[in-house]
C-alpha positions in Angstrom: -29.1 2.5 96.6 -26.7 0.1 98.4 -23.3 2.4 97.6 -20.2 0.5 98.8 -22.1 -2.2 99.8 -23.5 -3.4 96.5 -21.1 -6.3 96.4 -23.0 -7.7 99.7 -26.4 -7.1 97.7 -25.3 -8.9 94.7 -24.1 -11.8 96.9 -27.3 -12.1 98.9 -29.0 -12.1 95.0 -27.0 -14.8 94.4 -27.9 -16.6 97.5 -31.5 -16.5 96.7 -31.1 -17.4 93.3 -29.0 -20.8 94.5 -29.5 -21.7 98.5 -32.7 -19.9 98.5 -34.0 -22.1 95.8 -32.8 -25.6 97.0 -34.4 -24.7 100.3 -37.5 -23.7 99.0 -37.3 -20.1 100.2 -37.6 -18.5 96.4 -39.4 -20.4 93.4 -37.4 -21.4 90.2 -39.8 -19.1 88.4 -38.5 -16.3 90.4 -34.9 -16.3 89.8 -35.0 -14.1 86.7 -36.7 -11.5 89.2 -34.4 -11.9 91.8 -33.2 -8.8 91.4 -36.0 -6.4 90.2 -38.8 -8.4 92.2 -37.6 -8.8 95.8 -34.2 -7.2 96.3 -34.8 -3.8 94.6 -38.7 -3.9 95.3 -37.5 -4.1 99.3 -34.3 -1.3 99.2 -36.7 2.0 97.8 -38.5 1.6 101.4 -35.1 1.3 102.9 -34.3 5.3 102.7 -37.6 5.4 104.9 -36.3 4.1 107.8 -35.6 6.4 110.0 -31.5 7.0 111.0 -30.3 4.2 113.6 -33.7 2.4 114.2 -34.4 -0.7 115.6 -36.3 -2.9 112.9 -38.0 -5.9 113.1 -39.2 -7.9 109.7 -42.0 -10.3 111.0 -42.3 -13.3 109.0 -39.2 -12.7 107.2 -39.0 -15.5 105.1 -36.1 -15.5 102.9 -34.9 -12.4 104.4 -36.7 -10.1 102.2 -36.8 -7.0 103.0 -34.9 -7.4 106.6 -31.5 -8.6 105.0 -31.9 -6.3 101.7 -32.9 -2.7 104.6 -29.1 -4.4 106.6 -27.2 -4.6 103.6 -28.4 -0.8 102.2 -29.0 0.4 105.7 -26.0 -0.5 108.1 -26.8 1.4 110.4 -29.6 0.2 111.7 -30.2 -3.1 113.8 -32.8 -5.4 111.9 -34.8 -8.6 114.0 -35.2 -11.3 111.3 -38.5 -12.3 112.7 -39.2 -15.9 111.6 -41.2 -19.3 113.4 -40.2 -21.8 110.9 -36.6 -23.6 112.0 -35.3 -24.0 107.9 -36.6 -20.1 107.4 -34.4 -19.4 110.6 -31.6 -21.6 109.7 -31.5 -20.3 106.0 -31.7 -17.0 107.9 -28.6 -17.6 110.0 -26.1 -19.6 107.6 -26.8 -16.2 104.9 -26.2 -13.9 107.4 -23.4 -15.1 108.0 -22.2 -15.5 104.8 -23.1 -12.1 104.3 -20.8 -10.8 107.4 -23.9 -8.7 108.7 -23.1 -7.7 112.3 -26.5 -5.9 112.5 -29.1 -8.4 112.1 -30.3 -10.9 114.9 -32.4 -14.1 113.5 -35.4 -14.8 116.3 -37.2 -17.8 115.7 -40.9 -17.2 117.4 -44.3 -16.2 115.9 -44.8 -12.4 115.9 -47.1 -12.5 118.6 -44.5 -13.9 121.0 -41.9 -11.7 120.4 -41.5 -9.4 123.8 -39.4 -6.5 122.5 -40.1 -3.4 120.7 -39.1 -1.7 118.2 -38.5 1.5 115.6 -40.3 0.3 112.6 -42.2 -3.3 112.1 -42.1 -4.4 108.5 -44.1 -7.4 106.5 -44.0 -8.8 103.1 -46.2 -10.0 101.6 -47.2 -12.1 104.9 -51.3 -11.0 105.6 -53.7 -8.9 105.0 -53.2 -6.0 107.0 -56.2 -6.6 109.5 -54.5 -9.8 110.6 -51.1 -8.0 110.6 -52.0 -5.0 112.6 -52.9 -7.1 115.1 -49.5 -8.8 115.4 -47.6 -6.2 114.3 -48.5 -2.6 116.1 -48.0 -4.2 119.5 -44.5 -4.9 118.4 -44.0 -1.2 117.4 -42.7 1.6 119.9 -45.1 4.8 120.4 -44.0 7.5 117.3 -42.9 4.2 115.5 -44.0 2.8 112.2 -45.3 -0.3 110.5 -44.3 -0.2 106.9 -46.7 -2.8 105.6 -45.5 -3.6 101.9 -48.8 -4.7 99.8 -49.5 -4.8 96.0 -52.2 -3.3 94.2 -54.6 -4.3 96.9 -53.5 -1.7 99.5 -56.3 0.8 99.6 -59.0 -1.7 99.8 -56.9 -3.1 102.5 -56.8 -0.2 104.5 -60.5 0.4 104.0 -61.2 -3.1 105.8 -58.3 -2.1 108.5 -58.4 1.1 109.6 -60.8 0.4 112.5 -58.6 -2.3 114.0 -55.4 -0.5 113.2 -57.1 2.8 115.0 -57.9 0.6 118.3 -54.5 -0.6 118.1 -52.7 2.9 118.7 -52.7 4.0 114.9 -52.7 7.8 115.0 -51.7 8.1 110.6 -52.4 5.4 108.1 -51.1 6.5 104.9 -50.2 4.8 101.3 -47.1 5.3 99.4 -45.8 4.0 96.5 -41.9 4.2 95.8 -40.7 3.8 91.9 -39.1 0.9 91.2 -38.7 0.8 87.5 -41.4 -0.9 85.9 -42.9 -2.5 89.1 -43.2 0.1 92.2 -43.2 -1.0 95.6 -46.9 -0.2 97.9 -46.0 0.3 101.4 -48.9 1.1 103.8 -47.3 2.7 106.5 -49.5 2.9 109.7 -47.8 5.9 112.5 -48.0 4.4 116.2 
């Protein structure tokens, strides 16, 4: 999944596991999931992503899945999309750490953010009525929001699709990539 670049991952695991902790970005009770949970549960979607996109991850957190699509996916440019100033400084001090020349850190609430872009992505951030509405403006026409849910998706779409249709969705489809023993939902709504 990462290639070459699976030293990078394993140092951004490790970040999480330490930093990402102290800060209260990750819960103690998820460091022995570090790995399976949120870094491998966000690089299956990464192949998805289209060849040189523009990506912005909207309410990024921790990083997850922004940092984890820059490490697997180098080339593409990814907007850390965060409102919260220890999210954003978290954000910065890793990427750094991390040497990752294609990531940008915005500090602003989704619905501020005056650019657009290739793909949109969310983790586990709303329910995807509320995050259609912040998200597919943000997304260029023939783009994508790649919406990663859990189990809940379908219902989900079933209390979206109006709202997503108003907002330019032309295909609402969900996918589920393998992930070992827990796979990764990804609603992914065509613009």
């Amino acid at each position: 999944m990462f290639g070459s670049r699976l030293a990078l991952a394993e140092a951004y695991a490790e970040i999480l596991a330490t930093d990402g902790v102290v800060k209260g970005l990750i819960g103690p009770r998820e460091v022995p999931r570090i790995w399976d949970r949120h870094v491998m549960n966000s690089a299956v979607v990464a192949p998805r992503v289209p060849p040189g996109a523009t990506v912005a991850d909207i309410g990024t957190g921790a990083g997850l899945p922004g940092i984890v699509w820059a490490i697997a996916r180098p080339d593409v440019h990814v907007s850390l999309v965060e409102p919260l100033l220890r999210r954003t400084t978290f954000l910065d001090e890793t990427v750094a750490a991390l040497g990752l020349e294609n990531v940008s850190v915005v500090r602003s609430r989704a619905e501020d953010v005056d650019a657009r872009f290739d793909v949109v992505t969310a983790r586990a951030v709303a329910a995807l009525d509320k995050l259609g509405r912040w998200c597919m403006p943000l997304v260029t026409p023939g783009g994508v929001l790649l919406a990663m849910k859990g189990r809940s998706a379908e219902d989900e779409v079933a209390a979206a699709r109006a709202t997503l249709h108003r907002l330019g969705a032309t295909s609402i489809v969900v996918t589920t990539y393998e992930n070992g023993e827990t796979p990764t939902t990804v609603v992914e709504v065509t613009k």
